[in-house]
N, C-alpha and C positions, 0 to 999 in steps of 0.2 A: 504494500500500500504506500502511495504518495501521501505523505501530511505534511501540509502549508501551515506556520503561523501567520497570519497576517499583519499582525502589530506585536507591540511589547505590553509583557503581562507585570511592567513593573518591579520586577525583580532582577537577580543580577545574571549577566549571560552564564554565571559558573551554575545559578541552580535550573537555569531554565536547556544546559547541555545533560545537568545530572537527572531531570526529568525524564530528558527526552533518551538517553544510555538504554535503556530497558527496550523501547521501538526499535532503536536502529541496532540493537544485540538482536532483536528479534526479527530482524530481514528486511523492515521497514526502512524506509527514506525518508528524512526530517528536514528542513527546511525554514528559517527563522528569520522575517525582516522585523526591526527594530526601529525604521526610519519615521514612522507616522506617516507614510504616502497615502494619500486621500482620491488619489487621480482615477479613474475608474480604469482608462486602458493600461494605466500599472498595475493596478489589482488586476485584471484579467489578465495581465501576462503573468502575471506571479501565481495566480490560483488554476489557470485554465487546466491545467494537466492532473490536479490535487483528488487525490481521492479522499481523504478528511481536509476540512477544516479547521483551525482553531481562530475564532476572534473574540475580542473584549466588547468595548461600548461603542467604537466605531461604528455608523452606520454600514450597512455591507450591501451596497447595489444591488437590485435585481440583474441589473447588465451583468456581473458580477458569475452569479449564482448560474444565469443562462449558458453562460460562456462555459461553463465548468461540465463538461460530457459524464465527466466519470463521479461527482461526488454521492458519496453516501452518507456522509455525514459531516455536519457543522458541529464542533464542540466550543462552548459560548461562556467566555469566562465572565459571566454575570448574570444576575438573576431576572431582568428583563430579557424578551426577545422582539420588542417591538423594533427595533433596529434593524431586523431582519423581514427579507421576504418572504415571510412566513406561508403567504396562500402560493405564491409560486416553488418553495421547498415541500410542502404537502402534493402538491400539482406532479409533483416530479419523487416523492418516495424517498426524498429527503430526510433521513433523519435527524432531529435539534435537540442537541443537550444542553441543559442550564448547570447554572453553579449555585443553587437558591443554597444560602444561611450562611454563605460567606463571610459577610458583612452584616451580621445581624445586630452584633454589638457595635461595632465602628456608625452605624446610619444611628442606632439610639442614640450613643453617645452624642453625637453631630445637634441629635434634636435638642438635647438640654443645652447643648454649648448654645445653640441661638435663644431657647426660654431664657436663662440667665443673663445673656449680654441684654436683653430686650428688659427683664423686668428688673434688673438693676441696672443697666444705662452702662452697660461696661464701657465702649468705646467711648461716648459721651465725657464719661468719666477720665479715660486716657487721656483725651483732649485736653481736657479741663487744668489734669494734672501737671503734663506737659508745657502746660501755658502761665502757670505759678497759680492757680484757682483754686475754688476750693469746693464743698459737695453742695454751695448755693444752686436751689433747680434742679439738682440731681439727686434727690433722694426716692428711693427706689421702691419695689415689692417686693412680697415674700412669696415662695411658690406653695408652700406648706399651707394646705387647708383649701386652694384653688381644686376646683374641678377640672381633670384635664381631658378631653374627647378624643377617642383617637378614632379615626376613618379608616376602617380597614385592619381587622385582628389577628393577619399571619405572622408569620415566625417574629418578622421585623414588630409590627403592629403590638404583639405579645409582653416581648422585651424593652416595649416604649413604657406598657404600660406599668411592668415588674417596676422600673427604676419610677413611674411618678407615685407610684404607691409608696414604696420607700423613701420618696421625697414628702411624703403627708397628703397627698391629692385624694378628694375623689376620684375617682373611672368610671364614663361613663364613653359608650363605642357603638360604632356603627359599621355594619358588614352585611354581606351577603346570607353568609351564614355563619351561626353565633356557635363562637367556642366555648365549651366545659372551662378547658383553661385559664379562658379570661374571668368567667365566672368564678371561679374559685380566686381567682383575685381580688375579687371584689368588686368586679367589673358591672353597669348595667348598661345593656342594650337600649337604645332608644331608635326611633325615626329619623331618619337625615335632618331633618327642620326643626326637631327636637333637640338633637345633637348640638345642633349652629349653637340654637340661641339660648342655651343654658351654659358652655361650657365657657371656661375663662381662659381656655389654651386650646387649641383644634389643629391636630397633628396628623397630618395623610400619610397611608400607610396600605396603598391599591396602585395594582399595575394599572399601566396606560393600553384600556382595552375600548371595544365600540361601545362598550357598556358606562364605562367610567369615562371616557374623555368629556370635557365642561360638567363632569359632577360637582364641581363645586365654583359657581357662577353667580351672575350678580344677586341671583335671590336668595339665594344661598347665605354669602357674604351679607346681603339688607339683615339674614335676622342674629348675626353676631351680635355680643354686649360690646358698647363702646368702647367697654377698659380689656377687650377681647384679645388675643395674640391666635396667628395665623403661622402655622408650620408646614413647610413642602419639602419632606426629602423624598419623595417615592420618584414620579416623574412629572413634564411640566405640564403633559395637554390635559391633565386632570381638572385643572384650576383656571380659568379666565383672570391672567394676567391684568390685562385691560381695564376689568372691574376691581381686582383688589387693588391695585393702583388709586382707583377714584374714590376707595372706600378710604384710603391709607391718606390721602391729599385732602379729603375733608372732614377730617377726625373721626371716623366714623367707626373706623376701630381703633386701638392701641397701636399695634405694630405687627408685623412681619417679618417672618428667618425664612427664604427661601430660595434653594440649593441645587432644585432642576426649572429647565425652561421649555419654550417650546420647542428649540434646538439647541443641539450640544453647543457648550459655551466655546470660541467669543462670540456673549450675546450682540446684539445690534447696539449700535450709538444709542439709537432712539428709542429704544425699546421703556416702556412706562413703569418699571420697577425702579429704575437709574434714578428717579429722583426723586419718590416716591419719601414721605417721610419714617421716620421709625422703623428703617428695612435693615437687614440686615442679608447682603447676597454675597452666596457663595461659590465658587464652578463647577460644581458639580462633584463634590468632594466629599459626600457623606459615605463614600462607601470605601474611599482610598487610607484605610492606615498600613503602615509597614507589615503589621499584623496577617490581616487581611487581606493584602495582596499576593501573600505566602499561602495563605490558608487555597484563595482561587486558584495561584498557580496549580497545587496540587491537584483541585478537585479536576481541575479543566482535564489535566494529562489521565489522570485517573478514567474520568468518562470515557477519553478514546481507548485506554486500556482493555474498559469492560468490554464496550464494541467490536471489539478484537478480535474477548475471548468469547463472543457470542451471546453478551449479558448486556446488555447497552440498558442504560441505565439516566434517572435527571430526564425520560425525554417532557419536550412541548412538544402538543398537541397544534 
């Protein structure tokens, strides 16, 4: 078998050769760019012949995928596939492996790091400090005792909610379908619109599907509390940028942390989150710690393994 990496899986080329030792011990052809090539007829020359794939969060062309006669398998070091051509890989007997719970910790962790800049004014504060000031106008919240919503109670969704309980919060969430899990955390289920406009923190935590995209839009965002915080680490077309922007520009909630957009960052000049006030944006980083990148390396190489040995494993539907 032909196997293409098509990007870098962020770790160092010595672990991502000691991965890859066991395929080419076993007959297989390995293959590694590291350059970030975005171009599509360089992806088509680098994958055309490939009979696996491995990519991360890069989008990956249909042209791409067409071009490639021989693949059986895309292994996808991330827990989304919406990056992929997902109905033209189905179309074609494609099979798609994911890397789901890689970053389960790392994307939690991410979400408190923006609740606490946001309800004590960290940056603000930086400012302040930096400039000889003092905490005039900057005295903050406590998260202890807020209700915090979470949308969406998978793996990620789960361990947002373990650490606000720990932090003193109510939990109350909203899903498709409702975990034991969460329940036993203390969790309650509510309606989307119930969700909104009780909770004092509302943290997404739902792939970007035909189901979820603009789930959470401008009516949505109308029935927030004023003193309300807004968190987006899942993905961006979930959320009507647009309107959280007009809600954030006219006090209409607190503030905003949010870490995906509607495309992979660099976002636009002009894009309405830039100046938006009380934001807090990120590039896309909730799911990158050194950790974590180790932890996907392995799962990724892992998946083509089992595929190998006739066990394929992680697929998307």
């Amino acid at each position: 078998m032909k196997i293409v990496l098509l990007e870098s899986l962020a770790v160092s080329d010595q672990r991502v050769a000691a991965l890859a030792a066991p395929l080419i011990a076993a007959g297989h052809s390995f293959t590694a760019y590291a350059d970030g090539a975005t171009d599509e007829a360089v992806l088509i020359e680098r994958a055309k012949d490939a009979d696996i794939l491995m990519v991360a969060s890069s989008p990956l062309p249909a042209a791409v995928v067409a071009a490639c006669d021989h693949l059986k398998l895309i292994s996808v070091a991330f827990t989304g596939v919406d990056h992929l051509p997902m109905a033209l890989c189905r179309e074609r007997g494609i099979l798609v492996s994911n890397c789901a719970g890689y970053s389960n910790e790392s994307v939690a962790e991410l979400v408190f790091g923006m609740v606490f800049s946001l309800l004590r004014r960290i940056p603000a504060c930086d400012k302040a400090a930096r400039a000889g000031g003092t905490k005039a106008g900057l005295v903050g919240f406590e998260l202890a005792g807020k209700t915090f919503g979470i949308v969406g109670t998978g793996a990620i969704g789960l361990r947002v909610a373990a650490l606000a309980k720990a932090f003193g919060c109510k939990l109350v969430g909203y899903s498709r379908s409702e975990r034991p899990e969460a329940k036993a955390l203390g969790l309650t289920y509510l309606p989307l619109d119930e969700l909104m406009a009780t909770a004092d923190v509302v943290s997404l935590h739902v792939p970007a599907t035909d189901a979820t995209r603009g789930l959470i839009g401008k009516a949505q965002i109308a029935k927030m509390k004023r003193d309300a915080l807004l968190i987006n680490t899942a993905r961006g077309p979930v959320l009507d940028s647009a309107a959280l922007a007009a809600a954030l520009n006219e006090g209409r909630i607190a503030g905003a942390g949010i870490d995906v957009f509607e495309t992979e960052p660099p976002i636009p000049s002009d894009h309405p989150l830039l100046c938006a006030p009380n934001t807090i944006l990120t590039p896309h980083v909730a799911f990158a710690t050194a950790q974590s990148m180790e932890v996907r390396a392995g799962m990724v190489f892992e998946n083509v393994s089992c595929y190998l040995e006739g066990k394929p494993r992680n697929l998307m539907g």
